[in-house]
Structure formats: structure tokens, C-alpha cells
N, C-alpha and C positions, 0 to 999 in steps of 0.2 A: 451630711455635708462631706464632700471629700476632701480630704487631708493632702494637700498641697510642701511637698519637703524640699529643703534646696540644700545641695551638695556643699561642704563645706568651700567658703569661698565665692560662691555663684556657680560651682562647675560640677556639671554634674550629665550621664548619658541624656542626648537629645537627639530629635527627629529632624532629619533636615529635608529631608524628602520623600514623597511615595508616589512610587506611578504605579500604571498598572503595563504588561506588555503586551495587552489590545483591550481596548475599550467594550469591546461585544464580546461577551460571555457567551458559551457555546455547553450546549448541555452535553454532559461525561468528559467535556474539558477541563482541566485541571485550571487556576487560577492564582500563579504564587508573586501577587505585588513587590515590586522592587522598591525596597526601605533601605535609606542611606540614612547613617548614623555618624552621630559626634560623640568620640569617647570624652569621659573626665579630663585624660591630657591631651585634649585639641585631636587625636587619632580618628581617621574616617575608617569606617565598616561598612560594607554589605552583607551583613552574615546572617541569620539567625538569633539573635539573643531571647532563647526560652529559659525558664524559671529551672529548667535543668540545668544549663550552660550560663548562668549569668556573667555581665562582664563588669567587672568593680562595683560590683555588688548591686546591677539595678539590669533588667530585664524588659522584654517586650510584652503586654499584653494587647493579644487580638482580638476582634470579634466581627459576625460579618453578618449583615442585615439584611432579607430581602423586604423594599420597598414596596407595599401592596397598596394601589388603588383601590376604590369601590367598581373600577371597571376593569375587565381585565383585556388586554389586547391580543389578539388575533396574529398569528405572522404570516407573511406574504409568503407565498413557497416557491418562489422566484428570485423575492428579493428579499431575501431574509431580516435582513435591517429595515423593513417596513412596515410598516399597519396592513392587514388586510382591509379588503373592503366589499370585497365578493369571494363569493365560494361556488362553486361547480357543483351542481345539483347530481349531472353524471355520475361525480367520483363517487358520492354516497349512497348513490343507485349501482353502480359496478361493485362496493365494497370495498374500494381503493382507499389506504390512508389516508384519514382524514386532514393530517397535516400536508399533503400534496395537493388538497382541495381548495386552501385560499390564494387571492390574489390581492392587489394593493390596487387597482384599477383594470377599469375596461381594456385599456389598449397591452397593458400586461398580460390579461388572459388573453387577447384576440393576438400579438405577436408569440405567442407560447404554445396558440393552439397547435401547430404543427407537429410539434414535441410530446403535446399532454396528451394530445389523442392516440397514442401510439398505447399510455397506460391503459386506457378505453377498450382500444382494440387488442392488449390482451388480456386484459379481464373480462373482456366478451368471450374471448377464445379458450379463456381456463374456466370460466363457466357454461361455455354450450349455448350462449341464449340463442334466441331465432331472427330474422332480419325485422321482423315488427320492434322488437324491441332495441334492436340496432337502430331502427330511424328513428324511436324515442330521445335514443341518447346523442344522436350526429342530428338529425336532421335541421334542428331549430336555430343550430347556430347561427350558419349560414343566413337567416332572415332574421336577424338579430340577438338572436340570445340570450332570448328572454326563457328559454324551457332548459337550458343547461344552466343558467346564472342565477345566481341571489346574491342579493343586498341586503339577506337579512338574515347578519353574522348572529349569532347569541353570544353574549360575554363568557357564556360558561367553555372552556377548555378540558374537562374533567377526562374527554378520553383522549389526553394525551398524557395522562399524572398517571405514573404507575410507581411501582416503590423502587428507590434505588437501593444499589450496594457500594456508593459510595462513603467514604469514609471522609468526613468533616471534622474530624475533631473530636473530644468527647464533648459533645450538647446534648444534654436532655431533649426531651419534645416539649417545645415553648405550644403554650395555648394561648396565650394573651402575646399583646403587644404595647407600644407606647405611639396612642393618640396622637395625629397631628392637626392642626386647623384647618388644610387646605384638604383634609378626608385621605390622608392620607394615614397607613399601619405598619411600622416596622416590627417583622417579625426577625428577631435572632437566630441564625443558622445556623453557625459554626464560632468555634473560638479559637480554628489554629491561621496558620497563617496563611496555608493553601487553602482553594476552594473552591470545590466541584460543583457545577452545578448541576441543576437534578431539572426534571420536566414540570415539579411543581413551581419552577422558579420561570417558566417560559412567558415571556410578555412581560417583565419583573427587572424592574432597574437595582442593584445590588450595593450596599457601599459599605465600604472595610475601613477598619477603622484601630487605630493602633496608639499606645500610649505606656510609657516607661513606668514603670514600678520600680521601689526601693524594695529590693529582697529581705530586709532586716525588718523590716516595719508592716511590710506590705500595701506602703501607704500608696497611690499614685501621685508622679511629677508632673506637674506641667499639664496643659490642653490637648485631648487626644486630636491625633491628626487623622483624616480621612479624605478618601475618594471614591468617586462613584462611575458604576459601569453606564455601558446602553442598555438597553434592555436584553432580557437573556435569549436567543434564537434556539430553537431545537436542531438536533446536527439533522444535515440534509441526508437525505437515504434516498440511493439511486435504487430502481428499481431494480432486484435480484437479477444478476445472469444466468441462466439456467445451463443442464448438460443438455447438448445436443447428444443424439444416440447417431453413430453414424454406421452404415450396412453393414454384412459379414463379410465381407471382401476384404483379403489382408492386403496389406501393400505389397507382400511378394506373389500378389496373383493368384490368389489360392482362396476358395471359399471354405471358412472355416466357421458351416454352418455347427457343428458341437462344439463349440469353444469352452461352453458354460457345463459341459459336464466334462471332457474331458483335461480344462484348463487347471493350472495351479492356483488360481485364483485372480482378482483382482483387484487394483489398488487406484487412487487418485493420487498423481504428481501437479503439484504449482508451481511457476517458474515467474517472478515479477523483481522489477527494479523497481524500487520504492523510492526513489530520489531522495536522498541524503539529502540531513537539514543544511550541511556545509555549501550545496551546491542550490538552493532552494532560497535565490536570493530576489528582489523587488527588482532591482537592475535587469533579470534572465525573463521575471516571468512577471511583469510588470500590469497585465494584465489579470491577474489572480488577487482581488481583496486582499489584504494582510492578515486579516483575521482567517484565512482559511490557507494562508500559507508560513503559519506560524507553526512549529513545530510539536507546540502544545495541542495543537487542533489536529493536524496532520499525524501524530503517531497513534490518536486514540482513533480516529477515522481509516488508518492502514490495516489496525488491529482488530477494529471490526470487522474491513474486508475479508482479511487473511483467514483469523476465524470463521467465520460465514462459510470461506468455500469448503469446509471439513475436508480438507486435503492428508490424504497420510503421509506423502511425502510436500515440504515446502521449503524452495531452492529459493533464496533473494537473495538480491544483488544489492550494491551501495547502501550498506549499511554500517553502521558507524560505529567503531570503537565501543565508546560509552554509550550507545543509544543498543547494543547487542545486550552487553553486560548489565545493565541497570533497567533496561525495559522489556527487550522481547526476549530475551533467554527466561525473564522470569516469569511472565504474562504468558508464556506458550507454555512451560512447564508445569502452570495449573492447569491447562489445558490438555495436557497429557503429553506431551510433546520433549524430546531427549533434542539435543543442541549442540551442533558440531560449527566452527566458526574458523574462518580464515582470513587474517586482514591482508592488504597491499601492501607491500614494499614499503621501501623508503627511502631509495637513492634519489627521487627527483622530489617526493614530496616533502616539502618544510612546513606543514600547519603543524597545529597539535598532536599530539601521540594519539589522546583520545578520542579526536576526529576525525582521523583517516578510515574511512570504510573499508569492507569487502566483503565476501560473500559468506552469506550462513544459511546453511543447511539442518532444517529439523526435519523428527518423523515419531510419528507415533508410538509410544513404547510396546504401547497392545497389539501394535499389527509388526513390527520389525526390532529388530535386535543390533546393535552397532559391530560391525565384526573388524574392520579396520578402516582407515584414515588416511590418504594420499595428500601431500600438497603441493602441489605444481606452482613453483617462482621463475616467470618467466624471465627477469633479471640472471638469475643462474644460467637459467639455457643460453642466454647471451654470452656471458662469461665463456662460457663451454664453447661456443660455437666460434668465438672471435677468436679462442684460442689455438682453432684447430682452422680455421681458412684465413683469419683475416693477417696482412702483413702486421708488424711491429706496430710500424712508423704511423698507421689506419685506424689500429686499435679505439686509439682515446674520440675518432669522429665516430668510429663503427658503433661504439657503446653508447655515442650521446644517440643516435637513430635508433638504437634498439632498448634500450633500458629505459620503463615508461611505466615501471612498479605494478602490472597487471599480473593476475595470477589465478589459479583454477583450485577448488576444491572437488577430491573425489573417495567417495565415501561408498565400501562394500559394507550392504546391509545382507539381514536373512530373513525371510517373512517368517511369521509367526502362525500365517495363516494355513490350511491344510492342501493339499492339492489330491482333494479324491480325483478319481478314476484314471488314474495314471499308473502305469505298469509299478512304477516304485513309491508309494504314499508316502513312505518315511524318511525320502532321499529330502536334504536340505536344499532351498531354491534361495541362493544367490540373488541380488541383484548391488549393479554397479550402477552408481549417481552421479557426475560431473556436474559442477556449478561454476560457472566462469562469469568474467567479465572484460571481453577483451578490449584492447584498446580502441580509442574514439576517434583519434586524430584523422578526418580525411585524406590529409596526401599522404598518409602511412599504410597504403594499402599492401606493399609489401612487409612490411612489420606486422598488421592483422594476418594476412594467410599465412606469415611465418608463427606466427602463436595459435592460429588453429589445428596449424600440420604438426606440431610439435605435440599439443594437445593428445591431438588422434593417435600419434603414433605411441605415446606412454599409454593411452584406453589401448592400445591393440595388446602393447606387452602384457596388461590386465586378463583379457579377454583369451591370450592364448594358455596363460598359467590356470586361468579358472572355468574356462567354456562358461561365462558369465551373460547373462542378458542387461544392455546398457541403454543407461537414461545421459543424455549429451543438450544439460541447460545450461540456459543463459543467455545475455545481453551480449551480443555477435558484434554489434556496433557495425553490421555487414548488409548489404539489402540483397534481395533476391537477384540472381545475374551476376552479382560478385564472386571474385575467387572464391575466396573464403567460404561463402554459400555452395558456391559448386561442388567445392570439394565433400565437404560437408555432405551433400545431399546426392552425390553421385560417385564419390572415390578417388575423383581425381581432377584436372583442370584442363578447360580447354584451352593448348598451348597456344594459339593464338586472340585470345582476349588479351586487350589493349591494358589492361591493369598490369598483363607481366611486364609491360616496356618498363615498368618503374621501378628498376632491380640497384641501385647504386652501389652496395655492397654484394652482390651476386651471390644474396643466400641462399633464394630459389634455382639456382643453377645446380646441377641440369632439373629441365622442367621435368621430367621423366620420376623423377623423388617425390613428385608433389602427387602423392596419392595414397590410400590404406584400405583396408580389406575389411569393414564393420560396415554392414548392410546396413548403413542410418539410414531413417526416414523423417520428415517431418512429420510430427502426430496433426498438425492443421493443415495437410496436405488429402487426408482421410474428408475433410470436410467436400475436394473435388472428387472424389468417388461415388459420392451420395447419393443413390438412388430416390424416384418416390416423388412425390409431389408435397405441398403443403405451407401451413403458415409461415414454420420457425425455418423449412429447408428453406424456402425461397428467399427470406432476409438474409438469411446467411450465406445462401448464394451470390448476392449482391454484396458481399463484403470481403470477398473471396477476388481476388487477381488470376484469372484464367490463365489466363500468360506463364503464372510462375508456381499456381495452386498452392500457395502462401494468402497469409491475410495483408490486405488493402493496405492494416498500418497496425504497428501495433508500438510506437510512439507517435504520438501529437502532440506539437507544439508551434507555434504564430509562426516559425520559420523552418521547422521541419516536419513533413509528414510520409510516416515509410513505414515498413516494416525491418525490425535489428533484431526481436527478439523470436527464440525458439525452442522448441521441447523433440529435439530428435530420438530416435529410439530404434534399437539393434530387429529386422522385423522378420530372422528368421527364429524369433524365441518369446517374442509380444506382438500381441496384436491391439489395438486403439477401439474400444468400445464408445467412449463417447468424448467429447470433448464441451469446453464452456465455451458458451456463444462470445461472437465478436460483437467488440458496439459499434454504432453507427457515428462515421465523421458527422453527420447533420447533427445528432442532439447534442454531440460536443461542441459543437461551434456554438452554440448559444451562448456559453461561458469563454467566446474567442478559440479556447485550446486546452489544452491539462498544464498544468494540474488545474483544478477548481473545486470548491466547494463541496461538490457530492466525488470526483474522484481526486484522490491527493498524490499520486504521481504523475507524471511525462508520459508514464507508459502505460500499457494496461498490463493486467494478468494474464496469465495464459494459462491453462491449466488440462489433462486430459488422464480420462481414464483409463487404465493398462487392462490388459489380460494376458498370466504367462503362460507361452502354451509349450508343448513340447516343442526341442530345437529341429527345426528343416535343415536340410540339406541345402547347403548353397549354393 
């Protein structure tokens, strides 16, 4: 019987409430219930209280149950929060994950097909089958679909149960449980307060359960309190992006059919804005579940992307304070990965210290070595510049137009890798990284092309002290046909584009200044060069804007679709071996826009393979 103690007086720690901060558990999601607390003198808490840290002497004990049926349910791969009720005969004929194979109803999979057959058709095309087998798996649909569908799910789940490494606490391995009437089995999970869940938990309603202890006694107070999830969803996984390989034609015109023997080698760069949880709110993106724009869900699903592309270098954007320091600086560095980080300003921003974002820069320690650290505050270059054109009396308007806390990191690394057949093997190979995030503002179009030009012209001071090959990322907040892009991507601007009318403090005067001498190219501008025929070219030729040989978009969202972001690169010293495919506006709009579900930012990644070769003449 449990020992029941009361504080002297009646007062004594109590539970006043516990929620949870989403109802749908999410496997490799983390899961920490919010428990408000009544101290001995009347004092509320949200803290913690473990048998480590007790508070007036009585503590929290937790414990967390998965609730098992005699049946176990199936989830919709559509619509997560639902019962399957068909499964795709196809998927398990192609060898497509089996968790992307159910559906919750007929008109689920028949509105889906448009999307699902795309997996179809490239798991036909990564395995070679022949068109007989192709009208196996398409043809039946179409007259009902009855040869691609069944409705005869099995309860068993087993090949989605694989072992985790998540850490729950210290539990033992429960073998029994505690009998319910209704056939129901609570097995105990975990005893701390967080709680991850795992793929044997999928289909599995979970409920936590928390109750005060007297540290002297070790007796328990009072009725334990609890609550309970939905059932647990497996995290959605979009199908892998792949490298495109794209021809041997460099961007300066030159076929550089030996690259791979007489190159310095080659490397992978990622360039992505991973929308800050500060900015990732119901109100913006109101269309994205909550459970999959909660930042518990969304930093373990960024973290599997990022890892996945095995990038040796990875530039991102809007990242936050404490979400740098506490999650990915430490989650990369098991990873192998060295961490360089820059936040924004602070003259306009007033949130928290901890959540203001900005860009961080990792890389590999096995393939590159840190050799120094630039940090560009474009707040300073204001200061400087108002100092030196703008009257007195203008000052204090000139700074509110220009100071907007955006700023650039730039980072000289040294490969670590070898550069056989080059006249000097043992000559060290440089490479300079920029990560930026320029401003957002629309009608600030003179304020962007003045923080790109600024940019370029401190990479040129770079470039002339070290004859360096440069990588120029980041979130441009600029579309193709903008100053900013132009200059960017050609050296300089055409003075009569209608963006220069907008000079109010005449910092772009004279136009003639608005230019720099770094042969940038965009590396997904290699994707309009691409010779050849084929599956993967022809998709991605379709995703490609002729006009500007830029990608179609590389932010979606319900109210804007474009392309801001870029991976430029110096291209008489690299050349662009392959790049990661673009996805397709069609399968995202299924989910309205981004973020969602399977991707958890605004934007996509971009990512492209380098090769350094020797430097050409300009």
C-alpha cells in the first residue's frame, strides 16, 4: 500500500497542472510535458524538480507508459494522424518503404496518386525493370485499383521497429506489463521527464505520469497526475534528393575534360535557411499542422536532412542563439563537424539575447582545417558610410534606413585533402566561405544591393591578399533580374534597371561603383549547361527558369514563390561537378506550401559539388 505523507500544516509540493506541447508524438521527437507546480509557501514553478535538485525537501517522480492494444494500427502516410486502411501493392513490389505504402482511404490514395507514382517511377528507374512490369505496377489503377491496392493491412508493424539510440531515462527492459479489462497492456518506458519516442512505440497512445515524493521518507504525496498522447506517428521521410552530375563544361567556357586527375580535389557545400523557431509561427504558416511546426519536431527533422546530405562544408542561415549552442553545434560535432557561428546585431532587434539568429558555418575536420574568421556587421558599414556622405542633420533618418542588424560570415578554410597531378602537390589549397543573410525588406531594394556590394567588395580585399578560390552563400532575399543578383552574377548593374530609381539617401551614387572583379557564378546555373538526354535531366530541366538559369523557387510559401537563395563560386579556380536536384512546386503543394511535415523549412537546401582546379587566367 502506498504511504500517503502530508506536509506539516496541509502544505506541502503539489501538481497543479501538466500538458503536453502537442498531443501527437512523433518518433526521434523529443517529448518534455509541461508541469506547473505549487511550492510549500504558496510559490509557483515550472522547473524540474528531480531527486537531485529537490525543492523543500519533496521532488518529482516520473514515469512514461506505452499503451499497447491486442491490435496494433497501421498509419496513413499522407495523413499521419490517421488509421491506415489500404496499402499499395506497388510500393512493396518496387521495394519503396513500407511506411509510404499505407493509406487511410480510397480517395487518399486516388488524390495522392499524382505524387506517389513519381516514387514508382523512380524505383523503376533505380532498378532497370522492363515496360511489362511497368504496366503491372501503373496499369490497374486507372480501372480501379484493384492490382495496386489492398485492404488487407496485417496488424504486424515489425518492419518499421528497429533499435533506437535514444536515451529515455534509466529503465530497465520491462517484459510484463499491467493487465487492463478493456485488452488493454501498459508497458513502462521511461522514468525521466522527457521522452522520445522510438518506432516500437508507432500506432501506440503514450501517457506520462508524474507524482511528488517526500525526499526523507521516500514515501509518495498525493494521486499521481497524468496525461495522454495521440498515437505515436513515424517521422515522415521525403524521398532522398539526389546529386545531379552535370557536363564538363566550366562556366568560363572551357571544357575541362581532366579535372578528376589533374584537380585539387573535391568537396560538397550546403547552403539552407532553416527558419528559426522565433519566426515559425501558426499566424505565418497557418497551414502546417502544429505538431510538425513545433520546434521539437522541426529541429530533429532539419538534423536528419542536414546530416543525410554528408556535406563537407554547411552554411545556414536563421539560426538561433540557443538553438546553435545547445543543439547543432553539439549534434554536428559528433558528426565530425568544427563550428564557426555569427549572430545578428542588435540595434533594431528587441527579443531575447538567446533568440536572435544568424548564420553558422560548419565543415568537416577530416577534410578542412579552420585557418581564420571574418565578420561582416553591416550596421558598422552604415555608421562608416553615413559618416563619410551623409549630412549631420540626415544622419539619425539615414541610419534608421540602413541599420537592419544583417551581417555575413566569412571563413578561410584549408583542405586537408591532396591535390595529386598538379605541378605543386604540397602547395596548401585555400578556400574562402561567405554565409550571409541579407535583408528582407521589399522596398529596401537599395539597402540589399548596398549590403551585397559592400559584401563583394571586402571578398575582393580577400581574394587579392590570398589569390583564394570563393564560395558566396546564402539567403540573398534577391530574385533573379534584381540588382543585387546582377551584380552578383555579372560584376556589375544595369544602370538603367528601375530598382536604381530608389536611391533616397544616394548611396549607390555614382552607378559606375556598383561593380567587383570575382568571376562569380551560380553553381545551379551549371544545371542550364547540361547536356544529354534523360530521366533525372529532363525533371530538372523543368525546374530550372530559362530566362535566368536559376531554379524556378527555391523558397515556397502560400504567398510567395521565387528563388532568394544561392551557392556562387569564383569559376576561374572551381568547377561544379554535380549539384542536388530541385523539388518539384506540384508535390509540395500537396501540403499547401513549406514548411510541412516531411520538409521543415520555407526554403529548400541547395547544395553542389566543387572541384578545385588550377587558377585560369581572366
Amino acid at each position: 500500500m502506498t504511504q500517503v505523507k502530508s506536509a506539516p500544516g496541509g502544505r506541502m509540493l503539489t501538481v497543479l497542472r501538466v500538458h503536453l506541447p502537442s498531443e501527437i508524438p512523433i518518433v526521434g521527437c523529443e517529448i518534455t510535458p509541461y508541469v506547473l507546480l505549487r511550492r510549500p509557501d504558496g510559490g509557483v514553478l515550472a522547473d524540474d524538480v528531480s531527486e537531485a535538485a529537490p525543492v523543500d525537501g519533496y521532488f518529482l517522480r516520473y514515469k512514461w507508459y506505452r499503451i499497447q492494444s491486442d491490435r496494433r494500427a497501421s498509419v496513413c502516410s499522407v495523413h499521419p494522424t490517421e488509421q491506415a486502411t489500404l496499402q499499395c501493392l506497388g510500393c512493396l513490389k518496387s521495394k519503396i518503404p513500407v511506411a509510404k505504402s499505407y493509406h487511410c482511404s480510397a480517395k487518399c490514395f486516388s488524390d495522392a496518386w499524382q505524387h506517389h507514382r513519381v516514387l514508382h517511377e523512380r524505383a523503376i528507374s533505380a532498378l532497370n525493370e522492363n515496360g511489362t512490369e511497368e504496366e503491372e505496377l501503373f496499369g490497374k489503377f486507372g480501372s480501379g485499383g484493384s492490382g495496386i491496392m489492398s485492404a488487407a493491412l496485417s496488424g504486424s508493424m515489425s518492419n518499421l521497429t528497429q533499435g533506437s539510440g535514444f536515451n529515455n531515462g534509466p529503465t530497465p527492459v520491462y517484459s510484463t506489463g499491467t493487465e487492463k479489462s478493456s485488452g488493454e497492456t501498459w508497458f513502462e518506458v521511461g522514468r525521466s521527464r522527457t521522452y522520445t519516442a522510438t518506432a516500437e512505440d508507432i500506432g501506440h497512445v503514450l501517457k506520462f505520469e508524474c507524482i511528488v515524493v517526500d525526499g526523507e521518507t521516500r514515501a509518495t504525496v498525493g494521486a499521481p497526475t497524468s496525461v495522454m498522447t495521440s498515437r505515436v506517428i513515424p517521422a515522415p521521410t521525403p524521398t532522398p534528393r539526389r546529386l545531379i552530375p552535370v557536363n564538363a563544361t566550366d562556366a568560363m567556357g572551357h571544357f575541362d575534360l581532366d579535372s578528376r586527375t589533374s584537380s585539387f580535389g573535391s568537396f560538397t557545400v550546403l547552403s539552407y535557411n532553416i527558419l528559426a523557431e522565433t519566426y515559425a509561427t501558426s499566424d505565418t504558416y497557418s497551414y502546417c499542422p502544429t505538431w510538425a511546426l513545433s520546434w521539437a519536431y522541426r529541429r530533429q527533422n532539419l538534423l536528419r536532412e542536414i546530416i543525410g546530405y554528408h556535406a563537407d562544408i554547411i552554411c545556414l542561415q536563421e539560426v538561433q542563439n540557443n538553438h546553435f549552442e545547445e543543439f547543432f553545434a553539439p549534434e554536428l560535432d559528433k558528426h565530425g563537424y568544427q563550428a564557426l557561428y555569427k549572430k545578428r546585431t542588435t540595434e533594431v532587434y528587441t527579443g531575447s539575447p538567446e533568440t536572435i539568429d544568424g548564420c553558422a558555418t560548419f565543415f568537416r575536420r577530416d577534410r578542412f582545417s579552420h585557418v581564420k574568421k571574418y565578420e561582416v556587421e553591416f550596421n558598422k558599414a552604415a555608421q562608416s558610410l553615413t559618416d563619410a556622405i551623409i549630412p549631420a542633420a540626415q544622419k539619425k533618418l539615414a541610419l534608421t534606413r540602413l541599420i537592419k542588424d544583417n551581417i555575413a560570415l566569412i571563413a578561410v578554410l584549408e583542405a586537408k585533402f591532396g591535390n595529386p597531378g598538379t605541378e605543386n602537390p604540397s602547395k596548401r589549397q585555400l578556400l574562402c566561405v561567405a554565409n550571409t543573410h541579407i535583408n528582407i525588406h521589399h522596398d529596401l531594394k537599395d539597402v540589399k544591393l548596398w549590403q551585397v556590394h559592400t559584401l563583394l567588395k571586402g571578398l575582393e580585399k580577400i581574394a587579392v591578399s590570398a589569390d583564394i578560390p570563393m564560395l558566396v552563400c546564402g539567403d540573398f532575399n534577391s530574385t533573379p533580374g534584381s540588382t543585387s543578383h546582377g551584380l552578383l552574377a555579372m560584376g556589375k548593374v544595369d544602370q538603367l534597371h528601375p530598382d536604381l530609381a530608389v536611391d533616397p539617401l544616394g548611396i549607390l551614387r555614382p552607378l559606375s561603383k556598383l561593380t567587383h572583379q570575382l568571376p562569380l557564378v551560380s553553381a545551379y546555373s551549371s544545371l542550364a549547361r547540361m547536356v544529354g538526354v534523360g530521366y533525372d535531366l529532363d525533371h530538372q530541366r523543368r525546374r530550372m527558369d530559362p530566362s535566368t538559369n536559376e531554379p524556378l523557387f527555391t523558397n515556397c510559401t502560400r504567398d510567395f514563390t521565387g528563388t532568394i537563395d544561392y551557392i556562387f563560386y569564383t569559376a576561374d579556380s572551381l568547377t561544379v561537378e554535380s549539384v542536388l536536384e530541385l523539388l518539384d512546386e506540384d508535390s509540395l503543394r500537396k501540403d499547401t506550401a513549406l514548411p510541412s511535415p516531411e520538409w521543415s523549412s520555407d526554403h529548400i537546401a541547395l547544395l553542389a559539388e566543387f572541384r578545385c582546379t588550377p587558377r585560369l587566367r581572366r
